[in-house]
Structure formats: structure tokens, C-alpha cells
Backbone atoms as SQL, in Angstrom:
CREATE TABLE atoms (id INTEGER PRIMARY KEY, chain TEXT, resi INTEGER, resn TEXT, atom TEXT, x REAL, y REAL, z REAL);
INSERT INTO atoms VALUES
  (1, 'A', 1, 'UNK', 'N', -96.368, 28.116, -55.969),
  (2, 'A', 1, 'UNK', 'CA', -96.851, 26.752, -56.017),
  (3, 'A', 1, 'UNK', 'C', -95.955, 25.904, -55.126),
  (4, 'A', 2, 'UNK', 'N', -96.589, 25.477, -54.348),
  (5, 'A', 2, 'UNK', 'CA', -95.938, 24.213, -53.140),
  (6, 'A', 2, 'UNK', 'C', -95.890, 22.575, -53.656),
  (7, 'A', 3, 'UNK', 'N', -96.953, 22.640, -53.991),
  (8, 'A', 3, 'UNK', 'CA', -97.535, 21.025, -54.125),
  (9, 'A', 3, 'UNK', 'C', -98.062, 20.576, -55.869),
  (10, 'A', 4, 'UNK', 'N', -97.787, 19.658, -56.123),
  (11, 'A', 4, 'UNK', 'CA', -98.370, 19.718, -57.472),
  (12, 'A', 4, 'UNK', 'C', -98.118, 17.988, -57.710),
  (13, 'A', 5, 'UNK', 'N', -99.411, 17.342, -57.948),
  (14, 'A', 5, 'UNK', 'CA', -99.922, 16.061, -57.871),
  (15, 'A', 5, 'UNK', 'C', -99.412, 15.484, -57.046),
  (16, 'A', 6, 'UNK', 'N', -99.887, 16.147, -55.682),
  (17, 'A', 6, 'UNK', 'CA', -99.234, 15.387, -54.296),
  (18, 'A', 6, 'UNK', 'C', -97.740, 15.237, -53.997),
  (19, 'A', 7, 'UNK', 'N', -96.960, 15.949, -54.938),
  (20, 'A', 7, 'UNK', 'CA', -95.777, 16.118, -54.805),
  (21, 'A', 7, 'UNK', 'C', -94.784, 17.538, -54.342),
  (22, 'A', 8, 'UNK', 'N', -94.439, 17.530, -53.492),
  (23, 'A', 8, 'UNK', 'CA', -93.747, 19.002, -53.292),
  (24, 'A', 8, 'UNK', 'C', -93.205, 19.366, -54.142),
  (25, 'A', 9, 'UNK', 'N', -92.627, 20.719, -54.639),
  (26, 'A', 9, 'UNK', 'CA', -92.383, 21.517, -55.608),
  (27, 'A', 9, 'UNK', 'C', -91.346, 22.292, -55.147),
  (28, 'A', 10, 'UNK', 'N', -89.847, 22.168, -55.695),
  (29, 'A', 10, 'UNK', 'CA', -88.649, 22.783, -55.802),
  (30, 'A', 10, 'UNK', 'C', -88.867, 24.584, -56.285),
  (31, 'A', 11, 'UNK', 'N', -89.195, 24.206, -57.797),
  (32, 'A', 11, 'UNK', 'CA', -89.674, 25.795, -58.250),
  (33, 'A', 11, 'UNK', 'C', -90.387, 24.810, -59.156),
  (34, 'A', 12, 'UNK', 'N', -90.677, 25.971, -60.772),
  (35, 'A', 12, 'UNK', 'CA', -91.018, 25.330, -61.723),
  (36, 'A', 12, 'UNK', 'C', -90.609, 26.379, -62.775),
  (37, 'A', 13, 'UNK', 'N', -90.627, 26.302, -64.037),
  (38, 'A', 13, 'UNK', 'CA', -90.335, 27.180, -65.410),
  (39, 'A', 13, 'UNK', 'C', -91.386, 26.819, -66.472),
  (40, 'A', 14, 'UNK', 'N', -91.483, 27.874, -67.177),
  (41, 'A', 14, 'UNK', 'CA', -92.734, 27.829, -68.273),
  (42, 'A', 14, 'UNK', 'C', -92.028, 28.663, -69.365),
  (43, 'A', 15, 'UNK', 'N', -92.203, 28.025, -70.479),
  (44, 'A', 15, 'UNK', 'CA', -92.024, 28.502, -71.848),
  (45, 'A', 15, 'UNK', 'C', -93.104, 28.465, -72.886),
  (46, 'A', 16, 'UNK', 'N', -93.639, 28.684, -73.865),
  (47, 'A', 16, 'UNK', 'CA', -94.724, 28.597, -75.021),
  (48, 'A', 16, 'UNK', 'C', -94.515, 28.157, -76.253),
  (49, 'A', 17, 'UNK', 'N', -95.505, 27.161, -76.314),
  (50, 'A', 17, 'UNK', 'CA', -95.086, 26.348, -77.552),
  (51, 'A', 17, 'UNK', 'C', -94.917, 27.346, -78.894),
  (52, 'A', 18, 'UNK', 'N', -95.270, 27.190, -80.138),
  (53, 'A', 18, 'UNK', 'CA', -95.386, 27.567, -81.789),
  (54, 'A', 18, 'UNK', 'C', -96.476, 27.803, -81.860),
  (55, 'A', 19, 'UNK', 'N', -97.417, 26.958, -80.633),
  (56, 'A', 19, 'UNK', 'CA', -99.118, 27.083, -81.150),
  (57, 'A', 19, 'UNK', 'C', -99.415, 28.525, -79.549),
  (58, 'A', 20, 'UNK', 'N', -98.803, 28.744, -79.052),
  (59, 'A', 20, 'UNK', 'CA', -98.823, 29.619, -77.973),
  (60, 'A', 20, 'UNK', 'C', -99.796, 29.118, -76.827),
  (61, 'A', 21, 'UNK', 'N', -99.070, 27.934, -76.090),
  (62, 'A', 21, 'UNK', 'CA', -99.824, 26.935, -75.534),
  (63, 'A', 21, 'UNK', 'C', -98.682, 26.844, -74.652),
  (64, 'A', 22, 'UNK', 'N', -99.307, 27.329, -73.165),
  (65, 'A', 22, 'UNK', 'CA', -97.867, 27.633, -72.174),
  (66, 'A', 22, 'UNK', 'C', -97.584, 25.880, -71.559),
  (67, 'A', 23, 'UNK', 'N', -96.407, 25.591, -71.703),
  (68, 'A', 23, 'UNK', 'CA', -95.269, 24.438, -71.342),
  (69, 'A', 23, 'UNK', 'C', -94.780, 24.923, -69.877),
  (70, 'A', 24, 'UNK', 'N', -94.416, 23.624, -69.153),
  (71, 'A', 24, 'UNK', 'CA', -93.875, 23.783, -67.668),
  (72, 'A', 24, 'UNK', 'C', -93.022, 22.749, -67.296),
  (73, 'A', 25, 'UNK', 'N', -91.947, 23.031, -66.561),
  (74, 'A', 25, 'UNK', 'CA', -91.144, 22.158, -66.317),
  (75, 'A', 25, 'UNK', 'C', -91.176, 22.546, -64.793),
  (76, 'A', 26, 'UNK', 'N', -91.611, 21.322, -64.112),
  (77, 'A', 26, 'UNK', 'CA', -91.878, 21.007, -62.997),
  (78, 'A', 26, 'UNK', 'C', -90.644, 20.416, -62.220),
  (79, 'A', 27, 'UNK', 'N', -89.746, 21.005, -61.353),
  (80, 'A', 27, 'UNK', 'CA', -88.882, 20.572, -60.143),
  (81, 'A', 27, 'UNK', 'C', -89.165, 20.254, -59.080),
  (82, 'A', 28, 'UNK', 'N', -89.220, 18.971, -58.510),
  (83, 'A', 28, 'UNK', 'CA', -89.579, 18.359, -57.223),
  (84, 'A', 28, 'UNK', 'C', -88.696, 18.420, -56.190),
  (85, 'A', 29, 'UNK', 'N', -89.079, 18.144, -55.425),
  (86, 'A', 29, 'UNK', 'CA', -87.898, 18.781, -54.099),
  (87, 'A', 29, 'UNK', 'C', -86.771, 17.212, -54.150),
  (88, 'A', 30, 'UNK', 'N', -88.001, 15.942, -54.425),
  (89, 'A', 30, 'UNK', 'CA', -87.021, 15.000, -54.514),
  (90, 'A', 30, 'UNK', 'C', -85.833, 14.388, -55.892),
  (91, 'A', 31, 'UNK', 'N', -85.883, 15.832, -56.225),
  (92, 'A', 31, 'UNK', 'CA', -84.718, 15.724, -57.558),
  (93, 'A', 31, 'UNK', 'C', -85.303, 15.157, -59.357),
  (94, 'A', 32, 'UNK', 'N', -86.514, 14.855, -59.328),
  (95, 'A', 32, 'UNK', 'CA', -86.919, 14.358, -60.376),
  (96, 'A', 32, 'UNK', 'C', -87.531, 15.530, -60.912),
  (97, 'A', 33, 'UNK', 'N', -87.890, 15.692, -62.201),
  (98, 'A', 33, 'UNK', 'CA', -88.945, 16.883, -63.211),
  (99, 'A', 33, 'UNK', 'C', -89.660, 16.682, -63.566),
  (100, 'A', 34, 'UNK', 'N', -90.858, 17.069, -64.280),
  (101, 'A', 34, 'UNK', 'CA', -91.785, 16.474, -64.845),
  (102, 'A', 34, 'UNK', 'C', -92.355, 17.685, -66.308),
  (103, 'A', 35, 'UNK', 'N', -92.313, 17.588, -67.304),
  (104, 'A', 35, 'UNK', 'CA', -92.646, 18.524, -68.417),
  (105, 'A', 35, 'UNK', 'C', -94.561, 18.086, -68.489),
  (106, 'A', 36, 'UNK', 'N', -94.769, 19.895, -68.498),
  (107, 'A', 36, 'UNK', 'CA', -95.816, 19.440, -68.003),
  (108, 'A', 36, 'UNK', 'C', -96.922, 20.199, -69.226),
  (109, 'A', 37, 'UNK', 'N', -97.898, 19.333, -70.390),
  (110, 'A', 37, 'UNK', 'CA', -98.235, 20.505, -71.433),
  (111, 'A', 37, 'UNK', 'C', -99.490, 19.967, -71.567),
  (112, 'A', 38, 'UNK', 'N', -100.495, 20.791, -72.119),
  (113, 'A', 38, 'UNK', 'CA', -102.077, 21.036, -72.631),
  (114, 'A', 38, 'UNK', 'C', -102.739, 21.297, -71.013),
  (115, 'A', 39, 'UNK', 'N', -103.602, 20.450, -70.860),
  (116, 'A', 39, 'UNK', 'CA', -104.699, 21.034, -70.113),
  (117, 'A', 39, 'UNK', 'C', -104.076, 21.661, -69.018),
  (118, 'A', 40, 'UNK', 'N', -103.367, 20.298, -68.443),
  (119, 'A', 40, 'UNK', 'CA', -102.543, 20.383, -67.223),
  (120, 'A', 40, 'UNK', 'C', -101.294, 21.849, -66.733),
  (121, 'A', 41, 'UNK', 'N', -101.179, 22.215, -67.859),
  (122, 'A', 41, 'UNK', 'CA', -100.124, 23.300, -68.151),
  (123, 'A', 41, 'UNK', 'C', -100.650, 24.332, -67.761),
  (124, 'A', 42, 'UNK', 'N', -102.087, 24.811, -68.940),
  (125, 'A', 42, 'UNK', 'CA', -102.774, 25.577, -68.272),
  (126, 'A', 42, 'UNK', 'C', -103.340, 25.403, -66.643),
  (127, 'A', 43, 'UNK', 'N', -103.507, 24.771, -65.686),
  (128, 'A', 43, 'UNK', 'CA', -103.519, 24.693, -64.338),
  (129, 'A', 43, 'UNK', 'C', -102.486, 25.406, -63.503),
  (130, 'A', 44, 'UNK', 'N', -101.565, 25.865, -64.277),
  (131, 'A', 44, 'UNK', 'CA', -100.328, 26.351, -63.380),
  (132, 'A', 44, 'UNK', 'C', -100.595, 27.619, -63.667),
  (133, 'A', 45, 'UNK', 'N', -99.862, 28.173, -62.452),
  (134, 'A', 45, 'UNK', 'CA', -99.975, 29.487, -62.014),
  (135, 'A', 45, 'UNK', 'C', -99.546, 30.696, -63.006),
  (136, 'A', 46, 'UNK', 'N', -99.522, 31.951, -63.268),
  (137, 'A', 46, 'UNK', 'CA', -99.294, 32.371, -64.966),
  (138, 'A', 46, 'UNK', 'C', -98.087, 32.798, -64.080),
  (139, 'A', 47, 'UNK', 'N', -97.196, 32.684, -63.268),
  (140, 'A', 47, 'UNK', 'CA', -95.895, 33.769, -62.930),
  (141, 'A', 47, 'UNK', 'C', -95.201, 32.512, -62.680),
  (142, 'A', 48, 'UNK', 'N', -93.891, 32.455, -63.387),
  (143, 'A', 48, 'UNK', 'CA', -92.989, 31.406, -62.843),
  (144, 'A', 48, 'UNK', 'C', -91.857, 31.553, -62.431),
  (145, 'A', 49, 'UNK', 'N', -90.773, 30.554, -62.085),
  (146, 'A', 49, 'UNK', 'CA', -89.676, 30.854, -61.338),
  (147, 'A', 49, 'UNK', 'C', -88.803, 31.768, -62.727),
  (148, 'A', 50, 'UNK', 'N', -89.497, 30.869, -63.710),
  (149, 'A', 50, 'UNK', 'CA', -88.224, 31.678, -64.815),
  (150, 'A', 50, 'UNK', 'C', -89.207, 31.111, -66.197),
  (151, 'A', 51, 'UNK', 'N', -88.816, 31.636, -67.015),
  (152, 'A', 51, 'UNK', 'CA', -89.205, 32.467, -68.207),
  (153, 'A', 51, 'UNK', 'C', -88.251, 32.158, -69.336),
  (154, 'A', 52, 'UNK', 'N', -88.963, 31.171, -70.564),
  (155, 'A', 52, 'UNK', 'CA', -88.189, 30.758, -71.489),
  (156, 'A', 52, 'UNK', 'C', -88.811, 31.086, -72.552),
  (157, 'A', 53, 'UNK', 'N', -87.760, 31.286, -73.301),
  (158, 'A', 53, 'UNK', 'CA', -88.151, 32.136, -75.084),
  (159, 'A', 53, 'UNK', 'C', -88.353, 30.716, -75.742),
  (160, 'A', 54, 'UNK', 'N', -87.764, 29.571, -75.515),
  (161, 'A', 54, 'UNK', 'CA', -87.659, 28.832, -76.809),
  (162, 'A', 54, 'UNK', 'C', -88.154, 26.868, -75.810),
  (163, 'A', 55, 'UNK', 'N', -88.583, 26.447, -76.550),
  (164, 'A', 55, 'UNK', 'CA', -88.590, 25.076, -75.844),
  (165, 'A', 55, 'UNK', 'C', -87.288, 24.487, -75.766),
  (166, 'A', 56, 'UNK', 'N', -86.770, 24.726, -76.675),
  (167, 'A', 56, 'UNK', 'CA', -85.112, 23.678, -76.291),
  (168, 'A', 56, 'UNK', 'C', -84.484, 24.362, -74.993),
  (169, 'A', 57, 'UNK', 'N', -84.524, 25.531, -74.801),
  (170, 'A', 57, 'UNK', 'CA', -84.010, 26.562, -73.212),
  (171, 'A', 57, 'UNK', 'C', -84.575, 25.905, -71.814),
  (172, 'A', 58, 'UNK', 'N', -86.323, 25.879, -72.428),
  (173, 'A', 58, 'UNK', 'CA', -86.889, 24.963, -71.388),
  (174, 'A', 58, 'UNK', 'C', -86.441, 23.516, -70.797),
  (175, 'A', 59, 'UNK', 'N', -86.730, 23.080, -72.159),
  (176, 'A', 59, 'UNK', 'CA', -86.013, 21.482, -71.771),
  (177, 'A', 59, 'UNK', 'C', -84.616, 21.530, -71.106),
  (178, 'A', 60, 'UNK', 'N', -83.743, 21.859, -71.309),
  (179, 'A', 60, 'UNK', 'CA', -82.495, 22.240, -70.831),
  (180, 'A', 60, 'UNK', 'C', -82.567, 22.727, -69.382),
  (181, 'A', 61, 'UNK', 'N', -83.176, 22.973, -69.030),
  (182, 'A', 61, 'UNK', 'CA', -82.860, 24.370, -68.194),
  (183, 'A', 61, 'UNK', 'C', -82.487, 23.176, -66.721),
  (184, 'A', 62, 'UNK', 'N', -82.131, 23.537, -65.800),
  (185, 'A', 62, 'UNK', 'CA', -81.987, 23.138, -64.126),
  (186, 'A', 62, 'UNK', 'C', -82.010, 23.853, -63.250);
């Protein structure tokens, strides 16, 4: 993934909620993130830069 709402894309990470509803944490090239969940989540690609067991890992992560 390059681009994502007109914004370039650093990498990104995905973890799964309790309800098994895949979560994304979106890195922009210009230093900001964006957590990204429901419909929109599902839109992202199923292989990511990295791979989280737990949401607090996600949130955390850089």
C-alpha cells in the first residue's frame, strides 16, 4: 500500500479486535498515524508491515 486517503504511506500494522474485526495503524510518510477500524479497516490489504497479538501492542507500536 502506497497511498491511503490521498495520503502517502510510510508502512502500516494490523492487529484484531475481541470481536475479530481487523484494526490498522496507518504511518504517513509525513510523521502523523491514523488508527484505522470497521469498514475502512477491512479496505486494507490482508498482509501487513507487522502483526499484533493484542490492541495495546498495536496502539503502541512505531
Amino acid at each position: 500500500m502506497k497511498v491511503w486517503n490521498g495520503k502517502p504511506v510510510k508502512k502500516w500494522h494490523s492487529a484484531m479486535d475481541q470481536n475479530g474485526n481487523k484494526v490498522g495503524k496507518i504511518f504517513y510518510e509525513d510523521g502523523t498515524t491514523e488508527i484505522v477500524r470497521g469498514g475502512n479497516a477491512a479496505q486494507l490489504p490482508w498482509i501487513s508491515d507487522k502483526n499484533y497479538k493484542s490492541l495495546s501492542g498495536l496502539y503502541g507500536s512505531k
